[in-house]
C-alpha positions in Angstrom: 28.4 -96.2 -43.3 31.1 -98.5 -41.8 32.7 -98.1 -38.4 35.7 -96.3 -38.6 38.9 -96.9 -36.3 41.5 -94.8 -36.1 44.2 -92.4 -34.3 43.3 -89.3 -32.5 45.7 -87.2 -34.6 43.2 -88.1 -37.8 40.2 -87.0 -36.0 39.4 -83.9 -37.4 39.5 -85.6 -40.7 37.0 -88.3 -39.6 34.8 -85.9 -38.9 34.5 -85.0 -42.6 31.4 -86.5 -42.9 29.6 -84.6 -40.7 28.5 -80.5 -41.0 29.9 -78.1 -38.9 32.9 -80.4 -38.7 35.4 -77.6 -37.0 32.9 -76.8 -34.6 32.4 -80.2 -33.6 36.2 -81.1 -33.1 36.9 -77.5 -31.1 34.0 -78.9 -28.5 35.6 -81.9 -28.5 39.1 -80.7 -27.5 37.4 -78.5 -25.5 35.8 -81.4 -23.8 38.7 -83.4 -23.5 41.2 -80.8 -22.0 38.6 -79.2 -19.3 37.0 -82.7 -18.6 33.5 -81.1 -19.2 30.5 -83.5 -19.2 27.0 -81.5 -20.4 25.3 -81.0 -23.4 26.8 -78.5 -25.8 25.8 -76.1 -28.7 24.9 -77.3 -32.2 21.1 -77.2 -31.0 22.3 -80.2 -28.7 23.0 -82.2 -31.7 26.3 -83.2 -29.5 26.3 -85.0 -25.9 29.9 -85.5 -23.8 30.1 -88.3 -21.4 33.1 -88.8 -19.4 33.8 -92.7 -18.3 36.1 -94.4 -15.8 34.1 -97.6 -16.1 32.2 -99.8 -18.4 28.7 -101.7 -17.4 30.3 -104.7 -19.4 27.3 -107.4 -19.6 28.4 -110.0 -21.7 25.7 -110.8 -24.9 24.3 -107.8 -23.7 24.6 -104.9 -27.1 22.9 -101.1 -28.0 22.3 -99.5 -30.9 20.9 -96.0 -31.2 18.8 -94.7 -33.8 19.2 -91.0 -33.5 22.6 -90.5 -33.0 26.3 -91.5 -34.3 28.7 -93.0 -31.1 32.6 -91.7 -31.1 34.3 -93.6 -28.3 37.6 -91.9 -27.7 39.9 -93.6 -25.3 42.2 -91.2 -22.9 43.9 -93.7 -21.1 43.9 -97.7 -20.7 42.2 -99.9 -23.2 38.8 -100.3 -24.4 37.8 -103.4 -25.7 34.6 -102.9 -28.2 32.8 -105.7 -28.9 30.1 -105.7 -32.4 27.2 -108.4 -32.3 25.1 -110.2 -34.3 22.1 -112.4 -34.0 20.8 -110.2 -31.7 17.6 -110.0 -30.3 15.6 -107.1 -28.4 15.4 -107.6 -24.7 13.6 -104.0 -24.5 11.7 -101.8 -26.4 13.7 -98.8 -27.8 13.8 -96.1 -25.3 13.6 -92.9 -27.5 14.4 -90.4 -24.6 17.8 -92.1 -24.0 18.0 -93.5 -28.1 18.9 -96.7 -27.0 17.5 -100.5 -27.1 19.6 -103.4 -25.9 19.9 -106.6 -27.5 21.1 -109.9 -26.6 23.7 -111.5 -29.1 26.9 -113.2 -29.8 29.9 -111.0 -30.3 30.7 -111.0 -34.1 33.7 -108.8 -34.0 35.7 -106.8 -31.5 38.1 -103.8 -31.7 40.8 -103.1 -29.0 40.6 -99.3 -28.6 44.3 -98.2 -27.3 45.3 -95.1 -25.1 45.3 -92.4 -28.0 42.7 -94.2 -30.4 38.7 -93.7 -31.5 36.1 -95.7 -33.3 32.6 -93.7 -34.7 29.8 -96.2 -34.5 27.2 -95.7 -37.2 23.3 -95.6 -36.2 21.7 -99.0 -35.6 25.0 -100.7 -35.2 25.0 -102.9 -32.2 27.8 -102.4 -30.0 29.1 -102.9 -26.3 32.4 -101.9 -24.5 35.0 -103.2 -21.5 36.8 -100.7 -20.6 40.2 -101.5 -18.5 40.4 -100.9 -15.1 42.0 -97.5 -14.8 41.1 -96.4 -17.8 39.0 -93.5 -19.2 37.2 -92.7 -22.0 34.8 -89.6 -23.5 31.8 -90.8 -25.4 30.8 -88.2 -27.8 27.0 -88.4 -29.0 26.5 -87.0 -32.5 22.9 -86.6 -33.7 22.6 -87.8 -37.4 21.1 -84.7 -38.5 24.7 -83.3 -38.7 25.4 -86.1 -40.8 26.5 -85.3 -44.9 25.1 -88.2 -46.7 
């Protein structure tokens, strides 16, 4: 699977690749209008985080192995940066399904006011928000994935 950039107004169709698609974009206009940040139904196949800021380390990239990243930007700019060369500066951390990775930015998305991105597994990635801005990062656990 590729990343895939695109406007708000076509999420619910992005989410076509993924089971219990409605239910998924209903929790995340949920999450989005009341602000919520928990873990939600779906067996807690989906995890809301609420940003204002980025820990931006430059070189510095994540992937995930267990679950799918949609970065939805609510306001501001957030720059998303995709690496390469990368090598592991920690073991992966399955309680948090992360492991960081130091590399050379290979390609970078500006994520306007209005705008997501859904960030296949094992895809190394690393964000900048703007100042003032805020995001929702929505976890989705590939077992919801439709191959």
């Amino acid at each position: 699977m590729n990343i895939q950039f695109f406007p708000l107004t076509e999420l619910s169709n992005n989410l076509g690749l993924f089971s219990s698609r409605d239910k998924i974009y209903s929790m995340i206009q949920k999450s989005i209008k009341d602000k919520t940040q928990k873990d939600h139904g779906l067996e807690h196949a989906l995890k809301f985080i609420h940003l204002k800021k980025s820990a931006y380390n430059e070189g510095v990239f994540e992937i995930h192995k267990d679950h799918f990243d949609l970065h939805i930007t609510l306001k501001g700019v957030d720059k998303m940066c995709f690496g390469m060369k990368e090598a592991p500066i920690n073991d992966y951390q399955p309680e948090g399904d992360y492991q960081l990775l130091k590399g050379e930015i290979k390609d970078m998305l500006e994520i306007k006011e209005g705008h997501a991105v859904l960030i296949p597994v094992n895809c190394s990635h690393a964000n900048h928000l703007s100042d003032n801005g805020r995001k929702l990062v929505v976890k989705i656990n590939r077992s919801l994935w439709q191959r």
